[in-house]
C-alpha positions in Angstrom: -43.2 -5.4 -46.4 -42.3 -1.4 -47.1 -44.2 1.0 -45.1 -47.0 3.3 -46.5 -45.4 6.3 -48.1 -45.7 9.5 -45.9 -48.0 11.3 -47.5 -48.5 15.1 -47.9 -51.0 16.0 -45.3 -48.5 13.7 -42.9 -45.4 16.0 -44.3 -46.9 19.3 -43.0 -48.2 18.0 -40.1 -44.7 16.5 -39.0 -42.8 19.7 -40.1 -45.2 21.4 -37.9 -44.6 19.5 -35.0 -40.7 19.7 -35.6 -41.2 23.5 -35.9 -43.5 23.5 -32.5 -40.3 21.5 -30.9 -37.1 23.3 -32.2 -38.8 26.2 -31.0 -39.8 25.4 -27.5 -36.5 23.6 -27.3 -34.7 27.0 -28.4 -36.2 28.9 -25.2 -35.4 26.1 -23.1 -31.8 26.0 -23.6 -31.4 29.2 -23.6 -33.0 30.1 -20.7 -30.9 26.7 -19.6 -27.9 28.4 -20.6 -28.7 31.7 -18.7 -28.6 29.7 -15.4 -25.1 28.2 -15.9 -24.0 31.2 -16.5 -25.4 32.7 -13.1 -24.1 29.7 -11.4 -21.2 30.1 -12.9 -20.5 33.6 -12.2 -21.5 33.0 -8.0 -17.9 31.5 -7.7 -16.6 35.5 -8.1 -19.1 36.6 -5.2 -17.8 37.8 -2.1 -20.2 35.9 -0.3 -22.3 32.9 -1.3 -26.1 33.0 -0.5 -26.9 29.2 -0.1 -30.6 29.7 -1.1 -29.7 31.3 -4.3 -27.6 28.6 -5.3 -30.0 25.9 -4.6 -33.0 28.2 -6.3 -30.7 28.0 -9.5 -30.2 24.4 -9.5 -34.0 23.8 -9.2 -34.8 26.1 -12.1 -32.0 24.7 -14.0 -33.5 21.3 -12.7 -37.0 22.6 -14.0 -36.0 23.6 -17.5 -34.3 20.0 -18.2 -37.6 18.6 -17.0 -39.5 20.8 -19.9 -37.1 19.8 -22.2 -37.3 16.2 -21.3 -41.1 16.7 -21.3 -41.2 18.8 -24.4 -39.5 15.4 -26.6 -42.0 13.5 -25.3 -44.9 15.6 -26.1 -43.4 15.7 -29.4 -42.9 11.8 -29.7 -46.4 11.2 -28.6 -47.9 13.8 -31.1 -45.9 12.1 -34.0 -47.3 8.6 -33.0 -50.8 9.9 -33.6 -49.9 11.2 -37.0 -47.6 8.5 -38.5 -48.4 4.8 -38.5 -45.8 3.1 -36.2 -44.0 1.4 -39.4 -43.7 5.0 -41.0 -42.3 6.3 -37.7 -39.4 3.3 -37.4 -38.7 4.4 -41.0 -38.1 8.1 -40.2 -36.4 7.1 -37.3 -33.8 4.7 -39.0 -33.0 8.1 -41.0 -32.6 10.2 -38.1 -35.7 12.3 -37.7 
């Protein structure tokens, strides 16, 4: 049996929700990337300050957490607009 055509109202609410996601995801890695680089450039310190390295590897641990947390948010706010058949179809084309 197809599934039920996505229909307008479930378009805009899904770009929406990709929007809302690419977005958060966008501030997340960069601010991901902003800490490699820090950690990164403490191997041209004179002297290394244990505390700041492990205070960078628990905000870097921190913003793959919100990124983690941010897909599942996502996911979660997609099941409750798209039936589950619709949502296996979009999937099977990548979305």
């Amino acid at each position: 049996r197809e599934p039920e055509p996505v229909t307008p109202e479930q378009w805009d609410q899904v770009r929406g929700l990709v929007r809302e996601r690419l977005e958060k995801m966008a501030d997340l890695w960069a601010q991901r990337m902003k800490l490699q680089i820090k950690l990164a450039g403490l191997r041209w310190d004179k002297e290394i300050d244990p505390q700041k390295v492990k205070d960078l590897f628990v905000k870097r641990a921190e913003a793959n957490a919100e990124m983690f947390l941010t897909s599942l948010d996502y996911l979660r706010k997609l099941k409750g607009v798209l039936t589950q058949e619709q949502l296996k179809k979009l999937e099977a084309q990548g979305l």
